[in-house]
mmCIF file of the protein (N, C-alpha, C, O) and its ligand, coordinates in Angstrom:
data_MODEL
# 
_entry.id   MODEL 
# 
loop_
_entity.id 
_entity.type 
_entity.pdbx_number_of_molecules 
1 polymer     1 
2 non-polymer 1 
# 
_entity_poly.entity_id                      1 
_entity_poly.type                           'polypeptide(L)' 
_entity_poly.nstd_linkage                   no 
_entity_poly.nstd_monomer                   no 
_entity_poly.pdbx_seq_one_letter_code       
;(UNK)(UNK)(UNK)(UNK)(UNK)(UNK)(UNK)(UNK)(UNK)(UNK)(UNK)(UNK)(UNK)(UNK)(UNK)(UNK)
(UNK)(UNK)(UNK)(UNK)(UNK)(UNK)(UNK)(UNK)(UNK)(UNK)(UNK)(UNK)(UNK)(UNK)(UNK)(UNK)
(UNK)(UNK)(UNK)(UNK)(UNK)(UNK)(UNK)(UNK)(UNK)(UNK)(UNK)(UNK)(UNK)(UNK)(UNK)(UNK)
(UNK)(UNK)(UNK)(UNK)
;
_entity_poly.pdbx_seq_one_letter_code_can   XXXXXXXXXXXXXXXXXXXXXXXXXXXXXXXXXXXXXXXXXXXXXXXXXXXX 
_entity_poly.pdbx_strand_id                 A 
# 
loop_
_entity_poly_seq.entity_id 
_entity_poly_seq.num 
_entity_poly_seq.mon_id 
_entity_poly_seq.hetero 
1 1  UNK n 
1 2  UNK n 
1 3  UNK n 
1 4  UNK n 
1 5  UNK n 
1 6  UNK n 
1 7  UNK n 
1 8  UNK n 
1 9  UNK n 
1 10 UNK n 
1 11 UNK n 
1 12 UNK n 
1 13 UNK n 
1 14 UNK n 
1 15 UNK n 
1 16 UNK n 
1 17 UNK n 
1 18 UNK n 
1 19 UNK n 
1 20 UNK n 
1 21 UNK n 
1 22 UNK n 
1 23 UNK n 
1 24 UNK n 
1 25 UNK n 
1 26 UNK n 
1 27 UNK n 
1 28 UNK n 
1 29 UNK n 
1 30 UNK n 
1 31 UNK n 
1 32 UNK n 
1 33 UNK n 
1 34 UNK n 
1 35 UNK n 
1 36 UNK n 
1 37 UNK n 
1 38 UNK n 
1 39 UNK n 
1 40 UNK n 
1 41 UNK n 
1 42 UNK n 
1 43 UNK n 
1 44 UNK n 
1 45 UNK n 
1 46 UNK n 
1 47 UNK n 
1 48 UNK n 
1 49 UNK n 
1 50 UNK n 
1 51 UNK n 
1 52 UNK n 
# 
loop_
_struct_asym.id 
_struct_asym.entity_id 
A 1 
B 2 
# 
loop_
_chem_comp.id 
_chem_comp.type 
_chem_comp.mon_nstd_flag 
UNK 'L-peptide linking' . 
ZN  non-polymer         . 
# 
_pdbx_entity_nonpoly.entity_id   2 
_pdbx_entity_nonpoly.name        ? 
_pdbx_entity_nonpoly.comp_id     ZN 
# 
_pdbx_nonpoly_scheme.asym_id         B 
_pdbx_nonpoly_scheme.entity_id       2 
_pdbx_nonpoly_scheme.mon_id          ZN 
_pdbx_nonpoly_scheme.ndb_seq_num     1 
_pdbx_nonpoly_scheme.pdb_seq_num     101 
_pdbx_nonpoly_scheme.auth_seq_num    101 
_pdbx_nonpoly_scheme.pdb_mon_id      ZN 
_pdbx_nonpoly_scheme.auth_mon_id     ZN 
_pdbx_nonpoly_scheme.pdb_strand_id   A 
_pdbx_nonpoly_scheme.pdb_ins_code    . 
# 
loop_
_atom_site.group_PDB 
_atom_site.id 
_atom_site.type_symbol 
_atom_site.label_atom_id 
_atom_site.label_alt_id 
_atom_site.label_comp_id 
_atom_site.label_asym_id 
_atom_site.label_entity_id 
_atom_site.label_seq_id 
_atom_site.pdbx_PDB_ins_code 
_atom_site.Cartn_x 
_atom_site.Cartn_y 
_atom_site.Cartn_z 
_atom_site.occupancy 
_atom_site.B_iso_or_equiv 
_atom_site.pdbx_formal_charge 
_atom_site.auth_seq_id 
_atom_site.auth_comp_id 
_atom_site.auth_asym_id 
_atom_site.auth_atom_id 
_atom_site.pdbx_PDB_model_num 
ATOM   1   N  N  . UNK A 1 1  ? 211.060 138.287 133.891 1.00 0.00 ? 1   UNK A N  1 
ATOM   2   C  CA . UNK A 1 1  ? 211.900 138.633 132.749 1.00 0.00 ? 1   UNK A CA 1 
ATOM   3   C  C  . UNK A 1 1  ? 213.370 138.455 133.113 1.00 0.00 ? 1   UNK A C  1 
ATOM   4   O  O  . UNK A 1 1  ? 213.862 138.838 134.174 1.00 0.00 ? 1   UNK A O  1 
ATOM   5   N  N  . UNK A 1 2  ? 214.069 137.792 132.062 1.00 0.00 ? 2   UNK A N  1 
ATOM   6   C  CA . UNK A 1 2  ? 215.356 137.607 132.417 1.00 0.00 ? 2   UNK A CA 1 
ATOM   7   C  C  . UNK A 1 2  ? 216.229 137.759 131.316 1.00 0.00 ? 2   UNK A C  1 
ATOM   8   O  O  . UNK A 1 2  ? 216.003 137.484 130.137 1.00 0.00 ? 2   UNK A O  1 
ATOM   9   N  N  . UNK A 1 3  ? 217.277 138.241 131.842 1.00 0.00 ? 3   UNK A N  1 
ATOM   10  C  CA . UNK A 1 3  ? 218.293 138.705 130.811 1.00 0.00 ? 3   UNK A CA 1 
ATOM   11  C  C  . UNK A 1 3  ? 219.627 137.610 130.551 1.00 0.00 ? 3   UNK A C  1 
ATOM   12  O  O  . UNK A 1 3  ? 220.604 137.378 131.264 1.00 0.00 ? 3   UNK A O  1 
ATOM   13  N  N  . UNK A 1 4  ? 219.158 136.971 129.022 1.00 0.00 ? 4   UNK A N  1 
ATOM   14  C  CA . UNK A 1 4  ? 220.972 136.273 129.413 1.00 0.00 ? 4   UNK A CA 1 
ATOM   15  C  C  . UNK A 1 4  ? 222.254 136.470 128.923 1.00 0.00 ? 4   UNK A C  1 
ATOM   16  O  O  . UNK A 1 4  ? 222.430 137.007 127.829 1.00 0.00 ? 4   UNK A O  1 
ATOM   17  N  N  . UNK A 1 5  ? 223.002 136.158 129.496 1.00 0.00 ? 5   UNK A N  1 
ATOM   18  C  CA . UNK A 1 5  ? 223.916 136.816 129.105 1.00 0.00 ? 5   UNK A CA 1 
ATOM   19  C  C  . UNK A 1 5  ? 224.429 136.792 127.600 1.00 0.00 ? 5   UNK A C  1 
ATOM   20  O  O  . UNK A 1 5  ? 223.713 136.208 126.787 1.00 0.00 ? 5   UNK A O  1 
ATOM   21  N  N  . UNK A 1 6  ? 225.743 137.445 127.115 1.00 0.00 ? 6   UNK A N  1 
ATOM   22  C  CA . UNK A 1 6  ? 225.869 137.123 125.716 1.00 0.00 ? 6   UNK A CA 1 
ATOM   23  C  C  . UNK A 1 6  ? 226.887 136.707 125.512 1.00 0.00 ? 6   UNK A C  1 
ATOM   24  O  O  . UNK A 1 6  ? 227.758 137.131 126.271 1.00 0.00 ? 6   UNK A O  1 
ATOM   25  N  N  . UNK A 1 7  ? 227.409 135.527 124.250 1.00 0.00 ? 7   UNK A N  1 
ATOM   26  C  CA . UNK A 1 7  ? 227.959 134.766 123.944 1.00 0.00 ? 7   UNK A CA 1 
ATOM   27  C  C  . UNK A 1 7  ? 229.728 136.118 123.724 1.00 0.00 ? 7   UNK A C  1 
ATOM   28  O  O  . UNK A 1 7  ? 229.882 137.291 123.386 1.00 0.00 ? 7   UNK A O  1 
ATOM   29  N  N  . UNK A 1 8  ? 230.517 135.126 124.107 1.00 0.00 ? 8   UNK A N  1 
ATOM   30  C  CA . UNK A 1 8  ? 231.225 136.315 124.278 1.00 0.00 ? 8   UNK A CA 1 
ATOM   31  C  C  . UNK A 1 8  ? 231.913 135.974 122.942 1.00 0.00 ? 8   UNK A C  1 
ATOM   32  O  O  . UNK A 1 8  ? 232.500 136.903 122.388 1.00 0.00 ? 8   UNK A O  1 
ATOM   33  N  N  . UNK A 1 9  ? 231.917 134.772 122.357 1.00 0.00 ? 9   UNK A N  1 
ATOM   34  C  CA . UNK A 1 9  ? 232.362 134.993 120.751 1.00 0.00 ? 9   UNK A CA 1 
ATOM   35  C  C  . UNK A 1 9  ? 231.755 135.152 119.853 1.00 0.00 ? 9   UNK A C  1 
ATOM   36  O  O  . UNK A 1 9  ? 232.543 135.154 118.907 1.00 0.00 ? 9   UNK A O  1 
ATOM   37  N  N  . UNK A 1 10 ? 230.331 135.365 119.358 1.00 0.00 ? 10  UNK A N  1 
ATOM   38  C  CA . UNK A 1 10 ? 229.780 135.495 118.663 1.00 0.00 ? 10  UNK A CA 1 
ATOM   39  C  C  . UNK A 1 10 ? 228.666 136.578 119.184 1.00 0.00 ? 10  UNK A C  1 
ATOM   40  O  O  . UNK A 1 10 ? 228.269 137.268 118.245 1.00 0.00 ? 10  UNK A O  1 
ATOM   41  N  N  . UNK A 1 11 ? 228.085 136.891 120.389 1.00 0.00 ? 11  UNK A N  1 
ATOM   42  C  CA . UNK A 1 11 ? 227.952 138.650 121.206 1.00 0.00 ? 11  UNK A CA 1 
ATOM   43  C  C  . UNK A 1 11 ? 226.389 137.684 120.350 1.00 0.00 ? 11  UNK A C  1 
ATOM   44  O  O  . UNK A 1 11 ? 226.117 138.062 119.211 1.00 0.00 ? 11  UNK A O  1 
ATOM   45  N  N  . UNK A 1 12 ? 225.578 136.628 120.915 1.00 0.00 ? 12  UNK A N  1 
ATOM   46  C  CA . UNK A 1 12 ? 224.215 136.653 120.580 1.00 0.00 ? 12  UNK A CA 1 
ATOM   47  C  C  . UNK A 1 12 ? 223.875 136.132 121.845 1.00 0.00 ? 12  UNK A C  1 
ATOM   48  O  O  . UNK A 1 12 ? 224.581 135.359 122.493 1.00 0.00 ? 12  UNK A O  1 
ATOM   49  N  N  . UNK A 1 13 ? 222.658 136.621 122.215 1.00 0.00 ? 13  UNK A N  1 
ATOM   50  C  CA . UNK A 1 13 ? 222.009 135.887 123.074 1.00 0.00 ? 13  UNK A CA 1 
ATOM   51  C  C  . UNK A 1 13 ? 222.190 134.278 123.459 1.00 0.00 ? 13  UNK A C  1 
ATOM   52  O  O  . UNK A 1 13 ? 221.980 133.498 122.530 1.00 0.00 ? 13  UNK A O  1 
ATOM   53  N  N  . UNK A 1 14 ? 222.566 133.707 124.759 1.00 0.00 ? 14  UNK A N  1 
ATOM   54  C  CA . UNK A 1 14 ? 222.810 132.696 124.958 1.00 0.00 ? 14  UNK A CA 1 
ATOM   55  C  C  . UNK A 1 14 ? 221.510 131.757 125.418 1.00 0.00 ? 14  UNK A C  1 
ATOM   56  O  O  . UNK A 1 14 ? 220.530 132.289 125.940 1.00 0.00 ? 14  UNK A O  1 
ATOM   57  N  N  . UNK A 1 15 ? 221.570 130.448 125.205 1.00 0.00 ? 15  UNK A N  1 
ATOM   58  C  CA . UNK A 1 15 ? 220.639 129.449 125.465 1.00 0.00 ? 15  UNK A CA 1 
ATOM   59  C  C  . UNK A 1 15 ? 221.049 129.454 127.074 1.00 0.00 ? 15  UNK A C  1 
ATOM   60  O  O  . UNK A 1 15 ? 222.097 129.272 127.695 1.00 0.00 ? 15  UNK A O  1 
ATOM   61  N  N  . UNK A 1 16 ? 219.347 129.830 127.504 1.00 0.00 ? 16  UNK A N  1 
ATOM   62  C  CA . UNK A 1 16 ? 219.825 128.895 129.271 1.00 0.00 ? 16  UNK A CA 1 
ATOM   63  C  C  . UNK A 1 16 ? 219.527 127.612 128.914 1.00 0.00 ? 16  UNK A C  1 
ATOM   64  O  O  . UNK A 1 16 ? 218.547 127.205 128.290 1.00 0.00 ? 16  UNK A O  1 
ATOM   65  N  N  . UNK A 1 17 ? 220.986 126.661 129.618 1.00 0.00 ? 17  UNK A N  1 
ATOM   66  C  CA . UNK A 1 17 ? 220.911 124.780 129.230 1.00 0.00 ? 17  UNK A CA 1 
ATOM   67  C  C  . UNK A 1 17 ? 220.382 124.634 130.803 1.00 0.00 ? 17  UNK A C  1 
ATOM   68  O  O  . UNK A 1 17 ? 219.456 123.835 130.667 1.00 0.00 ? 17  UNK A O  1 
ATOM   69  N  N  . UNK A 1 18 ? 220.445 124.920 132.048 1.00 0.00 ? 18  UNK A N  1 
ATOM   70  C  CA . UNK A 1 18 ? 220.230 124.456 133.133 1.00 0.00 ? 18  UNK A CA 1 
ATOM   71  C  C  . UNK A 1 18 ? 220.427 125.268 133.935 1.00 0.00 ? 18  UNK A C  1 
ATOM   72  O  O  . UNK A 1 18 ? 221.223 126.174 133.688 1.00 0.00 ? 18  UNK A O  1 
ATOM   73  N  N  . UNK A 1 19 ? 219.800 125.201 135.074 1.00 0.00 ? 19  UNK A N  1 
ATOM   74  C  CA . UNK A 1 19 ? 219.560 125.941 136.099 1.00 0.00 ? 19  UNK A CA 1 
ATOM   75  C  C  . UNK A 1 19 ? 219.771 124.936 137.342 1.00 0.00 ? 19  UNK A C  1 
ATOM   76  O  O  . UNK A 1 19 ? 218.986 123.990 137.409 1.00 0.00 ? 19  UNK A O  1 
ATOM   77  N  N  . UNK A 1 20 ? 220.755 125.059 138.320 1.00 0.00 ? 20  UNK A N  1 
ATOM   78  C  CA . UNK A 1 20 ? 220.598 124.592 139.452 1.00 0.00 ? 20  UNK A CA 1 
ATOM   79  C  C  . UNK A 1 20 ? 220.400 125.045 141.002 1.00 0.00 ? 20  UNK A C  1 
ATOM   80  O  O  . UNK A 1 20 ? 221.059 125.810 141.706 1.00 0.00 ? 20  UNK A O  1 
ATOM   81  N  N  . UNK A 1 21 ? 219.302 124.317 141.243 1.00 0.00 ? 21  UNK A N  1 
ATOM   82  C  CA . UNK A 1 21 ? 219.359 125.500 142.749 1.00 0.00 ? 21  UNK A CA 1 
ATOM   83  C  C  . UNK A 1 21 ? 220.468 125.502 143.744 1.00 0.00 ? 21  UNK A C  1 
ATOM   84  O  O  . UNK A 1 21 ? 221.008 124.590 144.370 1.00 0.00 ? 21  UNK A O  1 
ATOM   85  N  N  . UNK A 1 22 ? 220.634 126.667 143.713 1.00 0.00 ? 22  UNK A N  1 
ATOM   86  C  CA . UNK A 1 22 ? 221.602 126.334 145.463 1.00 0.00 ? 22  UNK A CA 1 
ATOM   87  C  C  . UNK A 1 22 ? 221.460 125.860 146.210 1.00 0.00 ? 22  UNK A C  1 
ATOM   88  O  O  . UNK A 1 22 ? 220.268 125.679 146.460 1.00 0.00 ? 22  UNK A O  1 
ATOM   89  N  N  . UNK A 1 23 ? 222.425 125.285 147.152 1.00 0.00 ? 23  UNK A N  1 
ATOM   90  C  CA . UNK A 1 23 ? 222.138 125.597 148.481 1.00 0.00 ? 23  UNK A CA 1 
ATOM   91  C  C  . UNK A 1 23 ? 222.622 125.959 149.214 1.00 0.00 ? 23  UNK A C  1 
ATOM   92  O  O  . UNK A 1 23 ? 222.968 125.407 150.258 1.00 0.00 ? 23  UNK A O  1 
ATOM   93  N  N  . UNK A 1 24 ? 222.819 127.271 148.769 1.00 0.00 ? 24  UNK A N  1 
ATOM   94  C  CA . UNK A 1 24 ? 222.930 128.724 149.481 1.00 0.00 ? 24  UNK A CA 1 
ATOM   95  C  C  . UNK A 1 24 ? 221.749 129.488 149.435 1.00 0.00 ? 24  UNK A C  1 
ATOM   96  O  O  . UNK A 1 24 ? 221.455 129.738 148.266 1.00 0.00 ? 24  UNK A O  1 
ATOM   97  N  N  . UNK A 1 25 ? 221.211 129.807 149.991 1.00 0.00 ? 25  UNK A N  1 
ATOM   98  C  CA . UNK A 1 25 ? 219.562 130.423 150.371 1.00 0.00 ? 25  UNK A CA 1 
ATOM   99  C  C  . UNK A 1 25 ? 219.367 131.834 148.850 1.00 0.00 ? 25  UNK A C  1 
ATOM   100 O  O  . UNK A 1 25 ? 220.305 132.621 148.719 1.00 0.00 ? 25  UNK A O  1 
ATOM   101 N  N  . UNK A 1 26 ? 218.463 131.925 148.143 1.00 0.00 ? 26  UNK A N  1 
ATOM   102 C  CA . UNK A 1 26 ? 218.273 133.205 147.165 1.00 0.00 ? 26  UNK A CA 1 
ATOM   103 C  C  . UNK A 1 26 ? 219.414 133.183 146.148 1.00 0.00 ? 26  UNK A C  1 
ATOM   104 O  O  . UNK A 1 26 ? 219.794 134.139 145.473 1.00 0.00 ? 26  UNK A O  1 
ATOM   105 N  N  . UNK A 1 27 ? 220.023 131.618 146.146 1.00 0.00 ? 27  UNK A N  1 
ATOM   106 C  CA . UNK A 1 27 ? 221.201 131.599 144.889 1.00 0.00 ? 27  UNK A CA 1 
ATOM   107 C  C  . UNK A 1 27 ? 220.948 130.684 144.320 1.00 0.00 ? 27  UNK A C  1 
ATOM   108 O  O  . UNK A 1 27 ? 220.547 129.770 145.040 1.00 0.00 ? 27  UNK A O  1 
ATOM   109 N  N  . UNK A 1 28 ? 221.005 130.428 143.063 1.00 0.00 ? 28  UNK A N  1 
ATOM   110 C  CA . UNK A 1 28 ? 220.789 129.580 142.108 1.00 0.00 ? 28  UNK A CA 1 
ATOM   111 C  C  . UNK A 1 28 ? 222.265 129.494 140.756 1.00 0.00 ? 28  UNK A C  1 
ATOM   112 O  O  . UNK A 1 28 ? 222.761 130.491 140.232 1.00 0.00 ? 28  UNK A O  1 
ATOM   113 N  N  . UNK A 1 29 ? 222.592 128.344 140.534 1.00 0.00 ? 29  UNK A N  1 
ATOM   114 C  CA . UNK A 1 29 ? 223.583 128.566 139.224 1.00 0.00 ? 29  UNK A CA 1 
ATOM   115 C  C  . UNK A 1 29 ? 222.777 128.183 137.707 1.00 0.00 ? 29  UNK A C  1 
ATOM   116 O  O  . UNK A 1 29 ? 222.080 127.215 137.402 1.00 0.00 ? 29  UNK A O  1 
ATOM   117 N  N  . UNK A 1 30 ? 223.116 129.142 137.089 1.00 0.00 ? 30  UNK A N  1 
ATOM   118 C  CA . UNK A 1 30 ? 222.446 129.458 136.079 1.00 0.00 ? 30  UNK A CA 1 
ATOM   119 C  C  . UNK A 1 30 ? 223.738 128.803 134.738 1.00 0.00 ? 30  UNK A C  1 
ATOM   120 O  O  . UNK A 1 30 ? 224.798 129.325 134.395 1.00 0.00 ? 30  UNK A O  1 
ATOM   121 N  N  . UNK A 1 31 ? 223.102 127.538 134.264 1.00 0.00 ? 31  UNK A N  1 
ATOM   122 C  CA . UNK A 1 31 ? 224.263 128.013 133.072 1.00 0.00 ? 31  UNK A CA 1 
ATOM   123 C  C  . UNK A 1 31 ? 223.970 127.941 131.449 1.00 0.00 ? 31  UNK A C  1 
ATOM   124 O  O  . UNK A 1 31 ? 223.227 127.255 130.747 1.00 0.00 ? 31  UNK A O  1 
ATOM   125 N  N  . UNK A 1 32 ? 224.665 128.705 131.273 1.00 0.00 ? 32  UNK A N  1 
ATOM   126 C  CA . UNK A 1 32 ? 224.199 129.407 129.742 1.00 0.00 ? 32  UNK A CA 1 
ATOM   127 C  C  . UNK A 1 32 ? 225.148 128.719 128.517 1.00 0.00 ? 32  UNK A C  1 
ATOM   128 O  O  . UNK A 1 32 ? 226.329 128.431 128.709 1.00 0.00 ? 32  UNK A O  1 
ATOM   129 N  N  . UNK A 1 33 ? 224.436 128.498 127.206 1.00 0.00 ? 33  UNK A N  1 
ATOM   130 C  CA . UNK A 1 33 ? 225.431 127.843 126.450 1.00 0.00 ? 33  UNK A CA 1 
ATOM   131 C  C  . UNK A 1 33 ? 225.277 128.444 125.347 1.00 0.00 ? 33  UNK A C  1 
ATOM   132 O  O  . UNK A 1 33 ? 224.112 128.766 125.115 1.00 0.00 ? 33  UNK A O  1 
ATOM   133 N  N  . UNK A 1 34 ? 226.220 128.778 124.391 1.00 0.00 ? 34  UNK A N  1 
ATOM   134 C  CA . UNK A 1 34 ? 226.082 128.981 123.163 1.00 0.00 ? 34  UNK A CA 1 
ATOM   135 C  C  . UNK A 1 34 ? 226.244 127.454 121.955 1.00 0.00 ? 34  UNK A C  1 
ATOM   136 O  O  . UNK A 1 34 ? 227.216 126.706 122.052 1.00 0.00 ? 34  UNK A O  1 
ATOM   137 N  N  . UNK A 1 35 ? 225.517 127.301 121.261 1.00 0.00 ? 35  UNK A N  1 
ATOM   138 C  CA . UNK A 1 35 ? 225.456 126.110 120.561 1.00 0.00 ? 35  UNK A CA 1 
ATOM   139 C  C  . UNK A 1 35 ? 226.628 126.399 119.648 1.00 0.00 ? 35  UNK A C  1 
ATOM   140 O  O  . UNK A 1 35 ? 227.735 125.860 119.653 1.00 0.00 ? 35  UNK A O  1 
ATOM   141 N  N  . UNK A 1 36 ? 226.294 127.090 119.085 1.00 0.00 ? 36  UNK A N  1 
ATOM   142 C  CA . UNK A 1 36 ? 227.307 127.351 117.794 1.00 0.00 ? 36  UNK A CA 1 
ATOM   143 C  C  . UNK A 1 36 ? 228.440 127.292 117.710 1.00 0.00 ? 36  UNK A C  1 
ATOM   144 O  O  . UNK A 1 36 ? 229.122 126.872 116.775 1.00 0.00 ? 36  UNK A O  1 
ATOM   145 N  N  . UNK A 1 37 ? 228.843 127.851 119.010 1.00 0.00 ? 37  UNK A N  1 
ATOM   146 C  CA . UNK A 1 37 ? 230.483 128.317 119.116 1.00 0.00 ? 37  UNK A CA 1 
ATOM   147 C  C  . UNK A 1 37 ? 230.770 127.287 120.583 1.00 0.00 ? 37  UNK A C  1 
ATOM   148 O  O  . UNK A 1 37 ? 231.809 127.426 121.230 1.00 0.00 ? 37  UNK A O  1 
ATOM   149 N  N  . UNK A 1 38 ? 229.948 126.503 120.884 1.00 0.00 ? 38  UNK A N  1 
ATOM   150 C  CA . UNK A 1 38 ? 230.211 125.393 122.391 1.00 0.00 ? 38  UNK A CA 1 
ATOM   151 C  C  . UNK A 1 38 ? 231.042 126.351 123.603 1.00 0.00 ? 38  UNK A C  1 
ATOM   152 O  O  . UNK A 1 38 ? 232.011 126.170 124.340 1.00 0.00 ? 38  UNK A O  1 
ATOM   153 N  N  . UNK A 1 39 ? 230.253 127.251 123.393 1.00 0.00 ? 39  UNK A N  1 
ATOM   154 C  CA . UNK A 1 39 ? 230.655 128.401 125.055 1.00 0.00 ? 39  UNK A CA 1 
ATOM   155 C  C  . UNK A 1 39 ? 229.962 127.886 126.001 1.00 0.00 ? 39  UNK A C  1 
ATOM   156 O  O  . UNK A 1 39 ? 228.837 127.483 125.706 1.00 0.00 ? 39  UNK A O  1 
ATOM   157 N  N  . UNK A 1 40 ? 230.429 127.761 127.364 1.00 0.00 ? 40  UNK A N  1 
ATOM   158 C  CA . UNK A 1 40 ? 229.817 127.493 128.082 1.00 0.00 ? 40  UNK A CA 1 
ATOM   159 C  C  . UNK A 1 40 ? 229.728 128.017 129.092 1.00 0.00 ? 40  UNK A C  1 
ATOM   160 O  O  . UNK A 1 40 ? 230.871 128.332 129.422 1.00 0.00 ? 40  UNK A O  1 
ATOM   161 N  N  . UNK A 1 41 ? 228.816 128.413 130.052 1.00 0.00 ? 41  UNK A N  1 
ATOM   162 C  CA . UNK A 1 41 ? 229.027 129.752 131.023 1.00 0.00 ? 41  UNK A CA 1 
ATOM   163 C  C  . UNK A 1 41 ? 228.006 129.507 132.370 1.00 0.00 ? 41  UNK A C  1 
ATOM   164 O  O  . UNK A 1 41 ? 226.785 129.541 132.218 1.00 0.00 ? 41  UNK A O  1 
ATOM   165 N  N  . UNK A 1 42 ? 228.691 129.233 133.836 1.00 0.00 ? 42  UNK A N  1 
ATOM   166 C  CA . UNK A 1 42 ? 227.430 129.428 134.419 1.00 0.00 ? 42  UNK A CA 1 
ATOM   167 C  C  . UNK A 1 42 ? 227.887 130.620 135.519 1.00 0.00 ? 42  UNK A C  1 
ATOM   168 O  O  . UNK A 1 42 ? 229.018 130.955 135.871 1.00 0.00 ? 42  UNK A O  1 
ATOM   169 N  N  . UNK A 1 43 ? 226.497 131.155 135.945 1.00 0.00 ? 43  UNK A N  1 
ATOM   170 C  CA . UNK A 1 43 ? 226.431 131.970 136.499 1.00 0.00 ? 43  UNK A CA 1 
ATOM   171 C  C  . UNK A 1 43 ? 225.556 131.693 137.760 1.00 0.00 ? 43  UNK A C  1 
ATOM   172 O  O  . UNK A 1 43 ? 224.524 131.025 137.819 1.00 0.00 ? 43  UNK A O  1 
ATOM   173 N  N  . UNK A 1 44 ? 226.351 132.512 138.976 1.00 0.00 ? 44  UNK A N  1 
ATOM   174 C  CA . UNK A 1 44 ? 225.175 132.598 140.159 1.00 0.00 ? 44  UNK A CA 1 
ATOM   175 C  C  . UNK A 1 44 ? 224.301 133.600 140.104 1.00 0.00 ? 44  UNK A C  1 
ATOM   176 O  O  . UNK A 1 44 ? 224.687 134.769 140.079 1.00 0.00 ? 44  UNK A O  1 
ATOM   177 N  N  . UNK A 1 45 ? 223.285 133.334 140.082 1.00 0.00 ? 45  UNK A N  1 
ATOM   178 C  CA . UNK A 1 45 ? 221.836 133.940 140.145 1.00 0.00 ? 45  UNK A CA 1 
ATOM   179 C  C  . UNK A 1 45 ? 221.121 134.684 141.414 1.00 0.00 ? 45  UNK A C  1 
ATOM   180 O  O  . UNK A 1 45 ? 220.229 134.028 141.952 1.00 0.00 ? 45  UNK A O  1 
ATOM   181 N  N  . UNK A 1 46 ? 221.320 135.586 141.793 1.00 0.00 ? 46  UNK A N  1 
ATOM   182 C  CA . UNK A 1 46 ? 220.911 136.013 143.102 1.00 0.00 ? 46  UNK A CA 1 
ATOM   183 C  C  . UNK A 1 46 ? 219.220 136.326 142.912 1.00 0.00 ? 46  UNK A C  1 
ATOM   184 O  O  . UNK A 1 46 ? 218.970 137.003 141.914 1.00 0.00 ? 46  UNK A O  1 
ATOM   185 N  N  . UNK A 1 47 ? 218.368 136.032 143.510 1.00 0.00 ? 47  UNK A N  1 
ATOM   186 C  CA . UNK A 1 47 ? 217.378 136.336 143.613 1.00 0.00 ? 47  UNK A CA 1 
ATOM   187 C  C  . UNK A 1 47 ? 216.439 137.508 144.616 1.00 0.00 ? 47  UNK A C  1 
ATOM   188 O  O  . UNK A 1 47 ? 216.284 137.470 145.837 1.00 0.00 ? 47  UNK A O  1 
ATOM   189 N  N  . UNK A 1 48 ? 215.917 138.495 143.657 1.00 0.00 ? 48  UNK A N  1 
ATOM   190 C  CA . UNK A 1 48 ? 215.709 139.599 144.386 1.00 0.00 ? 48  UNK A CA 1 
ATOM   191 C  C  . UNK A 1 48 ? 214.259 139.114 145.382 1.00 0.00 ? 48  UNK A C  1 
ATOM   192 O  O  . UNK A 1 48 ? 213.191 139.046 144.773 1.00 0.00 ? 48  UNK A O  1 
ATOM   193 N  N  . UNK A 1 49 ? 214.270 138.754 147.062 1.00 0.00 ? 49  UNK A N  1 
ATOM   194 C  CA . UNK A 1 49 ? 212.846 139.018 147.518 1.00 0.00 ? 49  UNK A CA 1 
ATOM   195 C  C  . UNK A 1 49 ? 213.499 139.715 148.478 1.00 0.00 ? 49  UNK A C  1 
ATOM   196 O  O  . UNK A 1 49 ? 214.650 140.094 148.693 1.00 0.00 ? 49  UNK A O  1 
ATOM   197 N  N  . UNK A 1 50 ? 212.335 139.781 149.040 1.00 0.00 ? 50  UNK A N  1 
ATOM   198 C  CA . UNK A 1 50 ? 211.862 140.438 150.373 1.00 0.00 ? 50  UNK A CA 1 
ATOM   199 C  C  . UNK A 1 50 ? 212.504 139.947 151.871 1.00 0.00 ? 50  UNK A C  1 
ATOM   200 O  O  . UNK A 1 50 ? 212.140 138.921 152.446 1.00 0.00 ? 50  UNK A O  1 
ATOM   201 N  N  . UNK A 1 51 ? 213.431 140.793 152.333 1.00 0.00 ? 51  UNK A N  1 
ATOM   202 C  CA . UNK A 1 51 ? 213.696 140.231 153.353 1.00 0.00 ? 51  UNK A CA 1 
ATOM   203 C  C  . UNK A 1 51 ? 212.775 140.209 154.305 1.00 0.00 ? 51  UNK A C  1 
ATOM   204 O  O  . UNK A 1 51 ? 212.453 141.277 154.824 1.00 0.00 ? 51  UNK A O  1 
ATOM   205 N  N  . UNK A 1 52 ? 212.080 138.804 154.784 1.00 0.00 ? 52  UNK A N  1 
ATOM   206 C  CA . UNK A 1 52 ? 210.972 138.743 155.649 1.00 0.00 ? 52  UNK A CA 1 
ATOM   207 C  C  . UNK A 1 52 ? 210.077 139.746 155.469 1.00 0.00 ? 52  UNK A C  1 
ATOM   208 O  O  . UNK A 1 52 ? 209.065 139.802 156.167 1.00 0.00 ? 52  UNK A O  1 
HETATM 209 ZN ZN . ZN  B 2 .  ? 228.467 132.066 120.329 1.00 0.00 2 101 ZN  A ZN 1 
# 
């Protein structure tokens, strides 16, 4: 389950357009778009595991 973020001009749920993996180990860039209003937003994604 994932939460995305919200469009900060119009405050609706944003489209994830792409996801790229890092390569930085448990990071990923996440980026989010709003269609309507052409916001565009990416985010680093930390991923919760298990250390060893
Ligand atoms: Zn918007």
């Amino acid at each position: 389950m994932e939460k995305y973020p919200l469009c900060p001009n119009c405050v609706k749920p944003m489209t994830l357009a792409r996801v790229i993996p890092g390569s930085v180990k448990l990071l990923s860039l996440n980026t989010f778009g709003c269609e309507r209003c052409n916001v565009w937003l990416t985010e680093a994604v930390q991923y919760d595991l298990p250390a060893r």
